[in-house]
C-alpha positions in Angstrom: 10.3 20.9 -8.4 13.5 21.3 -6.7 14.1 17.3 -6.4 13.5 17.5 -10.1 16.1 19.9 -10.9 18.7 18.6 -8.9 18.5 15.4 -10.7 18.3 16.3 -14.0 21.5 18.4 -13.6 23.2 15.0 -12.1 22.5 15.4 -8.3 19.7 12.3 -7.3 19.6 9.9 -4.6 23.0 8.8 -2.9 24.2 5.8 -4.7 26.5 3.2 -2.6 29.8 4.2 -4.0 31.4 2.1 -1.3 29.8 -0.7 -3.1 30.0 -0.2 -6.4 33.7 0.6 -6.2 34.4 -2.6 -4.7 32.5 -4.4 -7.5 34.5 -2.9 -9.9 33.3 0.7 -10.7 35.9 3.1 -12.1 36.2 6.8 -10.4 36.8 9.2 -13.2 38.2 12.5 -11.5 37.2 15.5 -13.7 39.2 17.9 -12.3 42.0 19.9 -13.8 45.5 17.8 -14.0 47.0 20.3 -11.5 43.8 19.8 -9.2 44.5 16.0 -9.7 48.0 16.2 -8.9 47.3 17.9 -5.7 45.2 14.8 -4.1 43.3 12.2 -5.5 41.5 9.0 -5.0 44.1 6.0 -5.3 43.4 4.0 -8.7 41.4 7.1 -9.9 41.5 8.4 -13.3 41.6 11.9 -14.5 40.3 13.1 -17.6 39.6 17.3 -17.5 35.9 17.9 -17.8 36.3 20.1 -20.4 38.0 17.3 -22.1 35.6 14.5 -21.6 34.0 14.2 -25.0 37.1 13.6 -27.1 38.2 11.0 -24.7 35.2 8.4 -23.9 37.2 6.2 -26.0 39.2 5.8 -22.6 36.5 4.2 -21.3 35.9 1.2 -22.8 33.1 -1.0 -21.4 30.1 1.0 -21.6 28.2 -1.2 -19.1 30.6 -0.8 -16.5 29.8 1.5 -13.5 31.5 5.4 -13.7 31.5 7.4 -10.7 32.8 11.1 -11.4 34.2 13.2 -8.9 35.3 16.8 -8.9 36.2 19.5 -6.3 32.6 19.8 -5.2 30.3 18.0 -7.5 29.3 20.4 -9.8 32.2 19.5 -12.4 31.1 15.9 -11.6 27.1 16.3 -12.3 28.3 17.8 -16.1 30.2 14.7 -16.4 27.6 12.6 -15.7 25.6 14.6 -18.4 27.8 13.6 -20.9 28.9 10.4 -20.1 25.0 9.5 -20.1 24.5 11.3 -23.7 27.4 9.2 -24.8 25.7 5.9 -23.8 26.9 5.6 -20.8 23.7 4.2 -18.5 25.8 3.3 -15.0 26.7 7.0 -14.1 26.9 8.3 -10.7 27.8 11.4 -9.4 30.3 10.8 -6.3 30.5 14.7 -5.9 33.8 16.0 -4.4 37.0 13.6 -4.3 37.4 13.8 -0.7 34.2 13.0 1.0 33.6 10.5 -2.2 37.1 8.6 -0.8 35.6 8.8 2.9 32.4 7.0 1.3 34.5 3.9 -0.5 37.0 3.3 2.5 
């Protein structure tokens, strides 16, 4: 039941981010801009999740891989949500920005 939960609020098996960023997935880094500023993954964008609906139009191909990081991955798993009731199908959550950069380097 717990299993369950956890990945219908975003959380599910670990993905290989490594590998899908180096086949082209984009990171999108829902944090606040001042959060952003402060650190980020290189090549990363940021769009605010609180802002993420009116700005799916940033993100163009629908087919190509997402992988949304936060501070700790809870920002990132409501991302996900959205991004997946938007179309979206290739979501992952990468969880927080700096152990998601650990994974892709």
């Amino acid at each position: 039941m717990f299993k369950q939960l956890l990945k219908k609020i975003g959380f599910g098996p670990r993905a290989d981010y490594k590998q899908l960023f180096e086949n082209g997935a984009i990171i999108v880094d829902v944090r606040s801009v001042g959060e952003y500023a402060s650190g980020h993954i290189s090549g990363s964008i940021n769009i605010p999740v609180d802002q993420l609906s009116g700005n799916v139009h940033k993100l163009k191909d629908k087919n190509q891989p997402i992988i949304t990081c936060c501070a700790s991955g809870m920002r990132s798993a409501s991302a996900k949500a959205i991004l997946r009731s938007k179309g979206f199908e290739k979501v992952y959550n990468g969880g927080g920005w700096n152990s998601l950069q650990r994974l892709i380097k």
